[in-house]
Every structure is written in structure tokens, then in C-alpha cells.
N, C-alpha and C positions, 0 to 999 in steps of 0.2 A: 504494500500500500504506500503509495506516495507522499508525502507530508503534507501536501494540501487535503488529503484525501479523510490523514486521519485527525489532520483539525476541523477537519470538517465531520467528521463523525465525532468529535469529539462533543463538536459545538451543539448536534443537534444530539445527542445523548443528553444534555445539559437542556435543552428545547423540550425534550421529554419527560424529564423531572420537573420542572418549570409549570406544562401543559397538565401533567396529574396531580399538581399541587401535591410534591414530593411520594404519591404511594410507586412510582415506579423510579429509584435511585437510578442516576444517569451511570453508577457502575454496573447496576443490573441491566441498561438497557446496551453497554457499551458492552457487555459478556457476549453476546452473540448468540447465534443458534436457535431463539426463542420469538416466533412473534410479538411485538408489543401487545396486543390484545391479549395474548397468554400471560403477559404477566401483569394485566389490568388494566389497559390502556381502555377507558371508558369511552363512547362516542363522543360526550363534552370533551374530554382531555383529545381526543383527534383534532375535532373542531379547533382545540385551542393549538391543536402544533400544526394543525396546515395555517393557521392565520400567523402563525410565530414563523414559519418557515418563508410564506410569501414574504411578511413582510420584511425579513432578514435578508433573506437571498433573491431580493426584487422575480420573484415566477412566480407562473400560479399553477396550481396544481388541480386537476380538474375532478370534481368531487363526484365522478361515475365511478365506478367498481375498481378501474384501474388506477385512480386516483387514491382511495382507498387501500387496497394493497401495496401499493408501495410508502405510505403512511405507515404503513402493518412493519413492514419490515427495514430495520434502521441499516442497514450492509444497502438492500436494495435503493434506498432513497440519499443516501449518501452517493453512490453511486451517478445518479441520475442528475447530482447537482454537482458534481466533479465533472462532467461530461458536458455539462454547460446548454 
């Protein structure tokens, strides 16, 4: 992983403790392997990291199924925002 890649995962690990008002620790979501949803990522707390995300990393992220999934998954949406 490249250094922008893992400040960038770092940052929205930190997005996603923020967004569940601390029940999902940005070390738990930075472990890997796990859906955020599996580890309690509520639809409020999504809600609040796609608005955290847009408005951090100027995108927008579209709130159909596929937009959703890669919300789910913080490797995937890291990813997606490294690739610009």
C-alpha cells in the first residue's frame, strides 16, 4: 500500500469512528477483513460517513446499492478515493 493510500485509510478509519459516535474504534475498523456493518456501522452512522467523506475528499458517492457497498467496506472505498 502506498503512503497516500494508507493515510488515506487511515483518515477514513478515523471518519468511521467519528460517523458511529465512537461504537466502531477507527483500530477496529482499520483491522481489516470485516464489513463495517458487521461491526455496527448503523445506516445513521453510513449516512454520516458518506457526508464526512464527500465532504472531505470533494466526491460524491452515489447512494444506490453500489454506493452503499463500498461504504461497507473501508480496503474497498479507500481504494476508490486513491484512484481518484
Amino acid at each position: 500500500m502506498t503512503e497516500n493510500a494508507t493515510a488515506t485509510r487511515d483518515r477514513l478509519a478515523t471518519l468511521v469512528e467519528e460517523a458511529s459516535d465512537g461504537a466502531i474504534a477507527a483500530a477496529e475498523a482499520r483491522a481489516g477483513g470485516v464489513r463495517l456493518s458487521a461491526l455496527g456501522l448503523t445506516s445513521l452512522a453510513r449516512m454520516r460517513l458518506i457526508d464526512a467523506v464527500e465532504s472531505e475528499y470533494g466526491v460524491e458517492i452515489d447512494l444506490g446499492a453500489r454506493g452503499f457497498q463500498l461504504v461497507d467496506d473501508l480496503d474497498a472505498l479507500t481504494a476508490h478515493l486513491v484512484a481518484g
